[in-house]
N, C-alpha and C positions, 0 to 999 in steps of 0.2 A: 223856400217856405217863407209867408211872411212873417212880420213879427208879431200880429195877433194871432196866427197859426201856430207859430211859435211858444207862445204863452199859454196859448189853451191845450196844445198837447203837452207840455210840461207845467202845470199848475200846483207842481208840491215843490218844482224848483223856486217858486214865489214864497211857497211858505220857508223853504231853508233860508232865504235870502235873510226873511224877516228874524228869525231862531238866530241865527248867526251875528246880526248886527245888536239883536237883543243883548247877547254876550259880551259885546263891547264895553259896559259898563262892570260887568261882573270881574271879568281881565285886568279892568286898567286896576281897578280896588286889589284885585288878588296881587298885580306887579308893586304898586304900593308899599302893601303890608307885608308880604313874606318875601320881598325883592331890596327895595329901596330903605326899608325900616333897617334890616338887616345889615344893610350894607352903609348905613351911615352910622351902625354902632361897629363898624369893623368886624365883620362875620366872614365875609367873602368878599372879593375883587367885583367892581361895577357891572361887568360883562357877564357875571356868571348871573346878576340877578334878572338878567334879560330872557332867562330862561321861561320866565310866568308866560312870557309874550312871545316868545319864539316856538317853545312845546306845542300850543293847541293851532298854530299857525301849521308847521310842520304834519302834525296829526290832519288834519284837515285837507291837507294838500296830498299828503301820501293816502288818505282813504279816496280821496277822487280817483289815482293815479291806479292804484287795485282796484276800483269801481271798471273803470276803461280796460284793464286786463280782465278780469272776469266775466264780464258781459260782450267783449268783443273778442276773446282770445278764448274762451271757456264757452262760455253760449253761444259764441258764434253769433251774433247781430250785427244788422249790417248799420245802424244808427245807433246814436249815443243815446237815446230817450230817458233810459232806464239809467244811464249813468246821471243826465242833468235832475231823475226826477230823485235818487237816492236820497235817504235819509243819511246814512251812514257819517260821512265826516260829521254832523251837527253832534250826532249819539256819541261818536267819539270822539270830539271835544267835550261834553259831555261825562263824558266817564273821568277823564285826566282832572276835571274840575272836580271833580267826589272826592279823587282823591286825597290823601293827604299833604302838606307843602315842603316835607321834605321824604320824599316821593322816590323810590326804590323802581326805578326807571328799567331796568334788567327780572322787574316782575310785574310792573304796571303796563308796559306797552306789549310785551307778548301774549299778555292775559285777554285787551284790547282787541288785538289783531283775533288770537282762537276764536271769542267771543263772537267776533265779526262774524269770520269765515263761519262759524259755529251756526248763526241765524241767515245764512246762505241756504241751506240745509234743509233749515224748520220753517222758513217762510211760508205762509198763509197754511201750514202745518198745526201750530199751534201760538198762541196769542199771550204774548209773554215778554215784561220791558226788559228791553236790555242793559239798559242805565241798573236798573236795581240789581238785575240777575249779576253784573257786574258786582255793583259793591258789594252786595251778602259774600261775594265767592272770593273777594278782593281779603275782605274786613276775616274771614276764616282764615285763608292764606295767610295772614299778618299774624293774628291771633296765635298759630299754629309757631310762628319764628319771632312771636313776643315785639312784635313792631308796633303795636297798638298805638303810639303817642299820634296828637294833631298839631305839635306844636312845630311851628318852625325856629330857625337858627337861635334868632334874638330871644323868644318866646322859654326856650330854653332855659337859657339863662335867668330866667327870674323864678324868683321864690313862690309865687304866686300871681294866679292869673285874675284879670278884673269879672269884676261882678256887677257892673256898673251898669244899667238898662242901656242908657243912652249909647255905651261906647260898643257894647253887644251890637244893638240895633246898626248901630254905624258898620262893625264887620270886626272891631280890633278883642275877639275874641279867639279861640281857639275852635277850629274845626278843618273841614276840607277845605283844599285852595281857594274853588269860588264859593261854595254853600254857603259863608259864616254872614256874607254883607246879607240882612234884610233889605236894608234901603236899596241897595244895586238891584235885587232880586223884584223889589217894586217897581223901578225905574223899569226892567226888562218887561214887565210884565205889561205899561203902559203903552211901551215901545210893542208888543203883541196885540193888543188891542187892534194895531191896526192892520193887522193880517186875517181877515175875513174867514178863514179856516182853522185856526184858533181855534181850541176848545177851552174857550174864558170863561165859562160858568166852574169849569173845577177848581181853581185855585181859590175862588172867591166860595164855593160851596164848603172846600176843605179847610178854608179858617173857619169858616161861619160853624162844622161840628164839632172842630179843635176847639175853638172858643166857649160852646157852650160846655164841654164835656171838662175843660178847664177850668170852668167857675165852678162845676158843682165838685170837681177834687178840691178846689181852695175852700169851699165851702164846709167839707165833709172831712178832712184833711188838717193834719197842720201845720200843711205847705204853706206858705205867708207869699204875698202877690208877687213882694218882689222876685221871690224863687220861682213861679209860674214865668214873667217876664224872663228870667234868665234861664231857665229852661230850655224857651221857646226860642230866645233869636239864639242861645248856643248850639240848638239841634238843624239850625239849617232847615228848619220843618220851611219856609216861607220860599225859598231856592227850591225846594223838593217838589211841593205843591206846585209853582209855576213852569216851571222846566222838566220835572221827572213825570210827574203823578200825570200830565197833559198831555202826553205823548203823543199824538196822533194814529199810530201805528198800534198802539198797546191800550186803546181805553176804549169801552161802551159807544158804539156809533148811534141807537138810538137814545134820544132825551131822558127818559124815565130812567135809562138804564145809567146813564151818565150820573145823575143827579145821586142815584142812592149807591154808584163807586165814591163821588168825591165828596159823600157825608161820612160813608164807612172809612176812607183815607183819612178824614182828618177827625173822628172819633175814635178810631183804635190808635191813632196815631198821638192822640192827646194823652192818652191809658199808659201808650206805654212809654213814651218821654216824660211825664209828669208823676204816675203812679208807680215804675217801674225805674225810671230815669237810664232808660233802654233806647239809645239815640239810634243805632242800625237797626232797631225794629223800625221804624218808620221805611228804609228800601224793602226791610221784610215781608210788610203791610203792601207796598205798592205792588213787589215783586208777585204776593197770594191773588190779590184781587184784580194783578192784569190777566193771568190765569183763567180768574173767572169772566173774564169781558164777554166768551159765549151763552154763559148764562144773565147777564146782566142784557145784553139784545134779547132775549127771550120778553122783557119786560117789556109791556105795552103804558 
């Protein structure tokens, strides 16, 4: 086959290629801060902080390698097509960056793998992200064994964590491994840009109702701006938006229907990180309205 034959029977292996490299900024930020920070205050041995970079490496590699046994050993196909066009390793890397950075790895990656296998199952069944189904089921699980913290090793240790816009925006906040960096989550998002399959109106649509729905709480409210700013880049909402809420797999395939998912994603999503200060409502929000993606196509 040639290699323009090549590329036009596999045209969602262009898109992972792009999703993937995307992350590369999000990773190095996540090995940084809950890796290298850690480990230059004496938390743990240099080696083990290599885990930020080695985890979704490994994930990735072992979802390809169950891609090729499921489709070749299970469905019996005589071509890899369906393994080079998988979404799967992107979703699950993906899922391990939701989670939190000191990460319970004997309930995060078993959960990953059901999950998988689980949308093996429901495929073109029902229309529903896996990213969120994951954290809502993640974040109970936890919830259930009082595991709830996002703080890592170092993060621990301190009294109190920063409120600072700027150092939020940067990532040196408290949340999931990769969610917390805005700025990575922007850099990924321009690195998307140029993946022509892209659904780049939502991230950009889902600030644009987040924002407005957040001026009228500071307005209505006596949340003060700087609280809306820390809010906002400690909920991950900007990671969410570009990476989760985008999904390709999981969102509105016509225009209309798109537009008014990633106005309702980032207006209920503004309700309930700001009016609520409900930060797993936002996968909640994604998780209800990928759901509805058949009736959002309905929309001319």
């Amino acid at each position: 086959m040639s290699k323009k034959g090549f590329l036009k029977t596999n045209k969602i292996l262009g898109i992972n290629i792009f999703y993937l490299i995307s992350l590369i900024p999000i990773i190095g930020f996540t090995y940084y801060k809950n890796g290298i920070i850690p480990v230059k205050n004496g938390y743990f041995p240099f080696f083990q902080s290599l885990q930020y970079i080695v985890i979704p490496i490994i994930i990735c590699l072992l979802s390809y390698i169950f891609e090729i046994y499921y489709y070749t050993v299970i469905k019996k196909e005589d071509n890899f097509n369906n393994v080079y066009n998988s979404m799967s390793p992107y979703i699950n890397v993906l899922c391990y960056l939701v989670t939190g950075p000191i990460h319970k790895l004997y309930i995060t990656i078993p959960l990953i793998v059901v999950i998988d296998i689980l949308f093996k199952f429901i495929n073109n069944k029902i229309t529903i992200n896996q990213v969120a189904l994951y954290k809502c089921i993640l974040f109970g699980v936890l919830m259930l064994l009082s595991m709830t913290s996002y703080r890592n090793w170092y993060e621990l240790s301190l009294s109190s964590i920063t409120t600072d816009p700027l150092k939020l925006f940067l990532g040196f906040g408290v949340g999931g491994i990769g969610t917390i960096t805005t700025l990575c989550a922007i850099i990924g998002y321009i690195i998307l840009l140029f993946n022509p399959y892209y659904k780049k109106e939502i991230p950009i649509l889902s600030v644009l109702g987040y924002a407005v729905i957040a001026v009228i709480i500071y307005f209505v409210s006596p949340i003060s701006f700087n609280d809306l700013l820390v809010n906002t880049f400690n909920s991950g909402f900007v990671f969410a938006s570009v990476f989760v809420a985008s999904l390709s797999n999981a969102t509105p395939i016509r225009k209309t229907g798109r537009v008014v998912y990633a106005l309702l994603v980032g207006i209920l999503s503004a309700i309930s990180i700001n009016a609520f200060n409900v930060n797993i409502g936002l996968y909640g929000i994604i998780l209800v309205l990928s759901i509805l993606t058949p009736l959002f196509n309905k929309m001319k």
